[in-house]
C-alpha positions as CSV (number, residue, x, y, z in Angstrom):
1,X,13.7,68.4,25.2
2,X,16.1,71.0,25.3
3,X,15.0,72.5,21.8
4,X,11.7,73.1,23.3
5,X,12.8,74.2,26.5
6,X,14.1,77.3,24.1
7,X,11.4,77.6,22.8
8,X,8.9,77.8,24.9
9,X,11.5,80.7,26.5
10,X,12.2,82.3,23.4
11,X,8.5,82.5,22.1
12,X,6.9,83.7,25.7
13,X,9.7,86.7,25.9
14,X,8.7,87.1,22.4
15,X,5.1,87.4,22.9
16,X,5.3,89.5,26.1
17,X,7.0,92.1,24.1
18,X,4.8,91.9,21.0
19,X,1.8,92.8,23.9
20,X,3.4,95.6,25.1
21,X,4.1,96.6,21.8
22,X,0.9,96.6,20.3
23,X,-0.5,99.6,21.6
24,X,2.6,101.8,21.2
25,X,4.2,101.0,17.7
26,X,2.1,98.3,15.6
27,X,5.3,98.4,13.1
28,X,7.4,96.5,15.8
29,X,4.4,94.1,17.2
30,X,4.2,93.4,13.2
31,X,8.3,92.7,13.3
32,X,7.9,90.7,16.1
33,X,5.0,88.6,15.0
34,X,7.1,87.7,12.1
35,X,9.8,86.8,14.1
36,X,7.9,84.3,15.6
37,X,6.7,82.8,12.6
38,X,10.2,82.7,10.9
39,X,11.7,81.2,15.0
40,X,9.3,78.7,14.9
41,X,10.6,77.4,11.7
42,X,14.0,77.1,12.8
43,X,12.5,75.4,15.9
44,X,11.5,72.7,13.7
45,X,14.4,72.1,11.5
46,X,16.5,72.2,15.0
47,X,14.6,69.7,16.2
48,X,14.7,67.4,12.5
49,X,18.1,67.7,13.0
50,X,18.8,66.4,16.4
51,X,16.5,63.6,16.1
52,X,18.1,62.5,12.8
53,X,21.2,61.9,14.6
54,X,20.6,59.1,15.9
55,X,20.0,57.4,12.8
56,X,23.3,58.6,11.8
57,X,25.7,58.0,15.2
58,X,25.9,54.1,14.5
59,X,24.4,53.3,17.4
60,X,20.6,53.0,16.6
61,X,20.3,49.2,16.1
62,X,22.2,49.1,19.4
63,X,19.3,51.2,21.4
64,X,16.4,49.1,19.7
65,X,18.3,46.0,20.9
66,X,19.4,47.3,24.8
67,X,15.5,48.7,24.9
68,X,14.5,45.2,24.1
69,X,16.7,43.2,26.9
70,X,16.2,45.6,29.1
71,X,12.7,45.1,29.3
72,X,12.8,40.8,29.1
73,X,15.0,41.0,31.9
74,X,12.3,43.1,33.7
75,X,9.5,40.6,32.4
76,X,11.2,37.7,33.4
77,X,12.3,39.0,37.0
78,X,8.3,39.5,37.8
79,X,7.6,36.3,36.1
80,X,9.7,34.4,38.8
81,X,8.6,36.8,42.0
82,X,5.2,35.8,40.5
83,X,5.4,32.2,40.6
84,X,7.5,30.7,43.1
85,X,8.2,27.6,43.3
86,X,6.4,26.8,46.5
87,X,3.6,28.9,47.0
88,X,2.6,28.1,50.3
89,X,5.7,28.6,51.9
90,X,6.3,31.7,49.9
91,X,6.8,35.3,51.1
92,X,3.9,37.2,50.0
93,X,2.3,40.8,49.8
94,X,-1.1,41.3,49.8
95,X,-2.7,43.9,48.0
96,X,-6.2,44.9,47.6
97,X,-7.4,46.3,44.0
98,X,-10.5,48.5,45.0
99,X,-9.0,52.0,45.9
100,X,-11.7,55.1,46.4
101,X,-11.1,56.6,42.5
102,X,-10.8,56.3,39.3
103,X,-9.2,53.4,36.9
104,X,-6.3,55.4,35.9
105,X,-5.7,55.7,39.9
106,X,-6.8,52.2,40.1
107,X,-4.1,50.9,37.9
108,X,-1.6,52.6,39.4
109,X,-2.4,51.5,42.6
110,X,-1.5,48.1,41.2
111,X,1.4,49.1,39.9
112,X,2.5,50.9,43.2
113,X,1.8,47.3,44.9
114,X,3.7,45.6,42.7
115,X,7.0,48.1,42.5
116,X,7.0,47.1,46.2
117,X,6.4,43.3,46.1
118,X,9.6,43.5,43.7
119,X,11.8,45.5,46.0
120,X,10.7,43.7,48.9
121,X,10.8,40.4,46.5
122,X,7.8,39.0,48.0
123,X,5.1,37.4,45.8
124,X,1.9,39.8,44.8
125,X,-1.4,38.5,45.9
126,X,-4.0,41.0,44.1
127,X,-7.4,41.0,45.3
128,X,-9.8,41.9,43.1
129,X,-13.2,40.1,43.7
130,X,-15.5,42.8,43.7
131,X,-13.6,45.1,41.8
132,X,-16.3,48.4,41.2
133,X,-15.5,48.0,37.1
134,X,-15.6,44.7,36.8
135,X,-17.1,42.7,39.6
136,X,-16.1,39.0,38.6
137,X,-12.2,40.7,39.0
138,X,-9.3,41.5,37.6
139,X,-8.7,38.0,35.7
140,X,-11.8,38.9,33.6
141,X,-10.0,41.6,31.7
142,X,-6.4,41.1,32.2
143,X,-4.3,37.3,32.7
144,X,-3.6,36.5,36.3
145,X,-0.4,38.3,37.6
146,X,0.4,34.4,38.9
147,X,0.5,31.2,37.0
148,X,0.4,29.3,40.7
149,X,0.2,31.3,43.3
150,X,-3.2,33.3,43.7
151,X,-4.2,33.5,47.3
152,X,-2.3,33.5,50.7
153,X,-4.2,30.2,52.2
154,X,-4.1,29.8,56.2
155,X,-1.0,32.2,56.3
156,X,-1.7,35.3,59.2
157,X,-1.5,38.5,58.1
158,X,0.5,41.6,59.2
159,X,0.1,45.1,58.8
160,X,3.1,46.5,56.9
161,X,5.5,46.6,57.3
162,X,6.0,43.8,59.2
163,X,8.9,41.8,59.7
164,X,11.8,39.5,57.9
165,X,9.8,36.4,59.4
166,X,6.0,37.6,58.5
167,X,5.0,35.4,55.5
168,X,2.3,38.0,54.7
169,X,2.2,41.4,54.8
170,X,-0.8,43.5,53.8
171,X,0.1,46.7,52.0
172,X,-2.5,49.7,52.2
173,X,-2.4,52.9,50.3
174,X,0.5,54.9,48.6
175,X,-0.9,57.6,50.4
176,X,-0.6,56.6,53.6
177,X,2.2,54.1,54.1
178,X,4.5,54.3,56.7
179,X,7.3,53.7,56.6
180,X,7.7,54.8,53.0
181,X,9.6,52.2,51.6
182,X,12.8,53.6,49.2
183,X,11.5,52.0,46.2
184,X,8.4,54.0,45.6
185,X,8.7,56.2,42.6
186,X,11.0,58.3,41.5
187,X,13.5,55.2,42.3
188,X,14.7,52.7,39.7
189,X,17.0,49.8,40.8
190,X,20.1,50.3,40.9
191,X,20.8,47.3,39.2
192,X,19.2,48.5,36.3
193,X,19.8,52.5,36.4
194,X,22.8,53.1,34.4
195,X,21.6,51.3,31.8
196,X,18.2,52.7,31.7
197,X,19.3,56.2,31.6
198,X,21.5,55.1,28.6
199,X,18.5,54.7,26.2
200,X,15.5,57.1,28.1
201,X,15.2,60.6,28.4
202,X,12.7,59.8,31.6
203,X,13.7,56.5,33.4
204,X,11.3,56.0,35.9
205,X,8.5,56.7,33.3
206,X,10.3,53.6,31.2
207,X,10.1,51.6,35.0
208,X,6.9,51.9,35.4
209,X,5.6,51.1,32.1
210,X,7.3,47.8,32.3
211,X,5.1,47.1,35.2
212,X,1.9,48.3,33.6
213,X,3.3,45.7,30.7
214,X,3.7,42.9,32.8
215,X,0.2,43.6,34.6
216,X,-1.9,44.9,31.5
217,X,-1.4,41.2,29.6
218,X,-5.1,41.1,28.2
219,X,-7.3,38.0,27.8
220,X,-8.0,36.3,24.7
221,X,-12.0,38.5,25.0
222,X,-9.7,41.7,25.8
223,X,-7.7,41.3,22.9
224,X,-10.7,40.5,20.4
225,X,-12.0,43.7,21.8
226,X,-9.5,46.0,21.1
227,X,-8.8,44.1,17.8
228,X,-12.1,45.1,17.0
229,X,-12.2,48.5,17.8
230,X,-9.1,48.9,15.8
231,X,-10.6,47.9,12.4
232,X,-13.9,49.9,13.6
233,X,-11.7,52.7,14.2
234,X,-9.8,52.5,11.5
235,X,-6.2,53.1,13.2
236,X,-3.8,54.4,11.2
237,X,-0.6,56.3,11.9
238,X,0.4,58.7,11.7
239,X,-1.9,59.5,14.9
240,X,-2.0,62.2,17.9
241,X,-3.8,61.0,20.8
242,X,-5.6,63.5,22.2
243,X,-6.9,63.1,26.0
244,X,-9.5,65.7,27.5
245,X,-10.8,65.5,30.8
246,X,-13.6,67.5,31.4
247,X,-15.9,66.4,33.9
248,X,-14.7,65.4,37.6
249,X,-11.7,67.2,38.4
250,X,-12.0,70.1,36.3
251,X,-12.4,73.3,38.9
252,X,-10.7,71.4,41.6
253,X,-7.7,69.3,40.7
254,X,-6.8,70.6,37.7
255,X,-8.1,74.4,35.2
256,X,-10.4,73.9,32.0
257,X,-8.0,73.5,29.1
258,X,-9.9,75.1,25.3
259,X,-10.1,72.4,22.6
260,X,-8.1,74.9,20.6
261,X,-5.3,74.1,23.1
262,X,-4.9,71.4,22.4
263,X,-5.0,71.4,19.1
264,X,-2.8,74.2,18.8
265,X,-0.4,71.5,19.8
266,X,-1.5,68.5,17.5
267,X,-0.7,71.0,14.7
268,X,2.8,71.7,15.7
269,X,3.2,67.9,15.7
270,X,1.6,67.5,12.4
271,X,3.8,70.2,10.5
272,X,7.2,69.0,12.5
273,X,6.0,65.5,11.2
274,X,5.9,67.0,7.8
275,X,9.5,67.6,7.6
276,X,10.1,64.0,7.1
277,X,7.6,62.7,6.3
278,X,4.3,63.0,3.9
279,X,1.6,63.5,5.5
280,X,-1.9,62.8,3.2
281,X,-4.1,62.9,6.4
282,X,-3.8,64.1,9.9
283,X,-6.0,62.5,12.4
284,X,-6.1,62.5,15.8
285,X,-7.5,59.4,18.3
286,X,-9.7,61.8,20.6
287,X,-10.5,60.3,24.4
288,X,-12.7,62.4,26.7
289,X,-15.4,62.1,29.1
290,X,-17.5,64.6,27.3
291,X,-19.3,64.0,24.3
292,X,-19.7,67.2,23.4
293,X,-15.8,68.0,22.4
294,X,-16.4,65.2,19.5
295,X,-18.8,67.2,17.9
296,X,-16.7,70.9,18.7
297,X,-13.6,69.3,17.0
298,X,-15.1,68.0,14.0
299,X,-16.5,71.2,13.0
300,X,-13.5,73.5,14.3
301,X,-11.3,70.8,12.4
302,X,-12.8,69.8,9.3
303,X,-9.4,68.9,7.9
304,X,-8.9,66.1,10.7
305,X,-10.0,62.5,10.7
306,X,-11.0,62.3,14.2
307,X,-11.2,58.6,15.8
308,X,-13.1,57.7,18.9
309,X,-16.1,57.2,19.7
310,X,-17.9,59.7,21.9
311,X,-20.2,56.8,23.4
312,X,-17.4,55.8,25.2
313,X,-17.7,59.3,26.9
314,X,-21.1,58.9,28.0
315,X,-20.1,55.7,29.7
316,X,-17.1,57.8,31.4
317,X,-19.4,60.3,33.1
318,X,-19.1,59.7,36.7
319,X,-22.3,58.5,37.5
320,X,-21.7,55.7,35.1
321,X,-18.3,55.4,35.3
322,X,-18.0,51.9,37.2
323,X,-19.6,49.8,34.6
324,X,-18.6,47.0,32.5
325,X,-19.2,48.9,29.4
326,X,-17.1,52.1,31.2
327,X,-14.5,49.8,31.5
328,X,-14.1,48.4,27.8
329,X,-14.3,52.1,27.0
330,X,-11.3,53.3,29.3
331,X,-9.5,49.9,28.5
332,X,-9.9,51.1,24.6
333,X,-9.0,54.7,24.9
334,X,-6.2,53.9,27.2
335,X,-4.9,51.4,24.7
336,X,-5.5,53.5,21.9
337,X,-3.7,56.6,23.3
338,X,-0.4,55.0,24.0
339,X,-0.1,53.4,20.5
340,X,-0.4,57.4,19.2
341,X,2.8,58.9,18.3
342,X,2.1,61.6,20.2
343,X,0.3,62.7,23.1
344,X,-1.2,66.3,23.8
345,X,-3.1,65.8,27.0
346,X,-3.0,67.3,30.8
347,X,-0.6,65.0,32.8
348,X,-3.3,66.4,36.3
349,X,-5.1,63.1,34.4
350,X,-4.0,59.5,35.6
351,X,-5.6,58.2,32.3
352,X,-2.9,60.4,30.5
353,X,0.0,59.4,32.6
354,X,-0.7,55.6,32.2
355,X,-1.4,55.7,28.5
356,X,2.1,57.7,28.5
357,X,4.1,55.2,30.9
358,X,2.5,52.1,28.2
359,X,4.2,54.4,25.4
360,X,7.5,53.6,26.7
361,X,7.1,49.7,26.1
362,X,6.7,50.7,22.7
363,X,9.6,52.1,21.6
364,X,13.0,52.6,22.8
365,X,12.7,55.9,24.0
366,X,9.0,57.8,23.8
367,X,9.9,59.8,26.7
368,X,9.6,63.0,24.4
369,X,6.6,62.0,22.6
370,X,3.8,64.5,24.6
371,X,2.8,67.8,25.4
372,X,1.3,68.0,29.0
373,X,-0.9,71.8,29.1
374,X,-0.8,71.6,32.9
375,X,1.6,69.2,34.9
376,X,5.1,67.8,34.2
377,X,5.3,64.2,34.6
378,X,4.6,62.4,38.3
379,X,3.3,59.3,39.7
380,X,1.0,60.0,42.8
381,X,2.2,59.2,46.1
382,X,5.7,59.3,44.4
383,X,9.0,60.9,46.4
384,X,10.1,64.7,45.5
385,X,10.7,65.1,42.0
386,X,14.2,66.3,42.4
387,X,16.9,68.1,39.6
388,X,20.8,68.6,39.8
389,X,22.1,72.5,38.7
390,X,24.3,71.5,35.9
391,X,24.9,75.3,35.5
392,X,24.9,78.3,37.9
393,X,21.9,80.8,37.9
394,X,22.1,84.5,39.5
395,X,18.4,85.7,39.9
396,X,17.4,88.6,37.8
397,X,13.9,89.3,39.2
398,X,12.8,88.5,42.9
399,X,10.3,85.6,42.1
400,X,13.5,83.2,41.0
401,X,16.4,82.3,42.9
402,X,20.2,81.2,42.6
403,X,21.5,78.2,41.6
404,X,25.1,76.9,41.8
405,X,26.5,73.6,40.1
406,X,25.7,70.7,41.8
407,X,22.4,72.1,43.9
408,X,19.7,70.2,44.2
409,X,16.3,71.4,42.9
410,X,12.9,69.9,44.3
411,X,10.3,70.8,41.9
412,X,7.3,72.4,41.7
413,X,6.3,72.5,38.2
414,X,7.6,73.4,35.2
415,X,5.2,76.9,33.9
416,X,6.3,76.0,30.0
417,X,7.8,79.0,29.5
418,X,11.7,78.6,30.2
419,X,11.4,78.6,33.5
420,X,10.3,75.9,36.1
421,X,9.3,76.5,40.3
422,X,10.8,74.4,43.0
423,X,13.1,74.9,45.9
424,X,16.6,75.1,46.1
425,X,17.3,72.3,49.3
426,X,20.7,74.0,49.8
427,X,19.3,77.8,50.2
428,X,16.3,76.5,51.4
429,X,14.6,78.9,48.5
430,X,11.9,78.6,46.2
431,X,11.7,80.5,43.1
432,X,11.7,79.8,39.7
433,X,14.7,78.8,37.9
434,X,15.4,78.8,34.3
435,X,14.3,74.7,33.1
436,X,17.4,74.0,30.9
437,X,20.2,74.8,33.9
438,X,19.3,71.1,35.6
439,X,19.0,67.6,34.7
440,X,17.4,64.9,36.4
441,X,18.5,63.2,39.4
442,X,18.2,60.0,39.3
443,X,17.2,58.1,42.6
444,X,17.9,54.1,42.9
């Protein structure tokens, strides 16, 4: 990450200058063009080298294996809080599926409710009956989040957050809740934290996949489905899934993104990829809830094998979005995009994030395995995404501010060009700051 983080600096300063150049001496726009082409090249090999290291440090078997006990100790912890062994007497939280928006919102609505059944060690009781994608529930996509305890019987209810003596408690929205319990997202456990951040770049992106792993178990139809639509497909790796979201929040939420955008990006992947590896066909696995982009990348493209099917777009159109056959579709796409070995996407989408947090169940460490055009990575409803100055900054223009060791940063974004926005909670300043002076900091 840091590689990029240099050059995403290196190559805005580089273009900035080549604009301003243009128009007064072509000679030194032409010398920095070239520049550019020869940086990017060392860009590349940087990042070969740093990411053959780890195949070299002697430690590589011992990340696959950690990666993999981590998560069955994750699996098996919610297996137990699942199925206790007295369900009637059992501490519960109850949790209702249908949430105003989307599936991606939807899912991590689930997820959200059972973070907090975990940290609260209650049981999950997930009503779904009704659910707008698939009205017989969830257990018609996905196996039951309980082997033998489903439903909350005679047991009175209370609001959350209730008490040490309520044997349910009903748990509304992330965005409302109060009191905010300290396990919401960005925390991990403690428990758990040191040796998560051993083996991932992102932790709480690893967390919450697990719980997207334990809840997206498909049924036996699910898993003929996707089956399926892998041999129709035609899967094959190496693959860059490509995610565009076009119709509902575009304008409002998040800014129309050009195709070219993102393929600008897929073709950065495909010639790093190329450094290691032959390459005899470069194909992308595109996802979108407009038709139309199939047909623009396939003639932009012709040199990409582009898989997808853009009937599944029709079906995510909003006005038909809450349909069985929507739902296969965004079940497929979703599934499809986080076995990719890279995503380009725009993390404004939940569809993207949660295709991106199942990535990290997939291998030991995926956390670097995207490139977001808009946001940097959240989960909604989530605490302040927060950074620790891990060297000082003295602000060389009035839209950035200072930073000494040790400050914390809440962040704003990151603008992908060196620099990142948040506020500084000792100065109480908000600026921009350059990306690579902070790390994470970790809350569990």
């Amino acid at each position: 990450m840091g590689v990029n983080e240099m050059w995403f600096f290196l190559s805005s300063q580089l273009k900035s200058i080549q604009k301003d150049a243009q128009a007064i001496s072509p000679l030194l726009a032409s010398k920095v063009n070239r520049t550019l082409e020869e940086g990017i090249q060392h860009k590349r090999s940087l990042i070969k080298d740093v990411s053959l290291i780890s195949n070299y440090d002697g430690y590589a078997a011992w990340r696959i294996k950690e990666a993999a006990d981590l998560s069955d100790l994750v699996q098996r912890r919610l297996k137990y809080l699942q199925n206790p062994k007295d369900c009637s007497t059992a501490k519960k939280l109850l949790c209702d599926l249908n949430k105003g928006c989307g599936y991606g919102c939807q899912l991590h609505h689930a997820v959200y409710c059972l973070i907090v059944a975990y940290g609260t060690e209650r049981t999950l009781i997930l009503r779904s009956k009704g659910w707008r994608y698939n009205r017989a529930g969830w257990e018609q996509v996905f196996l039951p989040i309980s082997d033998s305890c489903s439903d909350i019987g005679d047991a009175p209810v209370s609001n959350w957050p209730g008490n040490s003596n309520s044997q349910v408690i009903m748990l509304g929205i992330v965005d409302s809740i109060s009191p905010r319990p300290p396990i919401l997202p960005l925390a991990v456990p403690k428990d758990l934290s040191e040796r998560i951040s051993r083996i991932h770049g992102d932790p709480i992106v690893w967390w919450v996949g697990q719980f997207l792993k334990y809840l997206l178990r498909p049924q036996p139809d699910t898993t003929n489905l996707l089956s399926e639509a892998s041999l129709k497909f035609n899967i094959q790796r190496p693959m860059v899934g490509v995610h565009i979201r076009r119709t509902d929040k575009v304008g409002t939420e998040a800014a129309f993104h050009s195709v070219d955008e993102y393929m600008l990006n897929v073709e950065e992947y495909y010639k790093q990829v190329a450094l290691t590896q032959s390459v005899p066909k470069k194909r992308i696995y595109l996802a979108s809830d407009d038709p139309k982009v199939f047909t623009e990348i396939k003639i932009k493209y012709p040199d990409y094998e582009v898989l997808g099917d853009p009937l599944i777009a029709k079906t995510a159109a909003v006005a038909t979005r809450y349909s069985d056959n929507s739902l296969n579709g965004i079940v497929m796409d979703i599934y499809f995009l986080s076995l990719s070995d890279y995503l380009v996407c725009t993390f404004s989408s939940q569809v993207c994030r949660v295709a991106y947090e199942i990535m990290q169940t997939l291998h030991p460490d995926a956390a670097a395995r995207f490139r977001s055009l808009d946001d940097i990575y959240y989960y909604g409803g989530q605490g302040t995404h927060r950074r620790v100055a891990v060297l000082p900054h003295k602000a060389t223009s009035p839209d950035q501010m200072d930073l000494e060791v040790g400050d914390i940063i809440g962040v704003a974004g990151n603008h992908w060009d060196g620099y990142s926005k948040g506020r500084n909670l000792r100065t109480n300043k908000i600026g921009l700051y350059p990306s690579f002076k902070v790390f994470f900091s970790l809350s569990a």
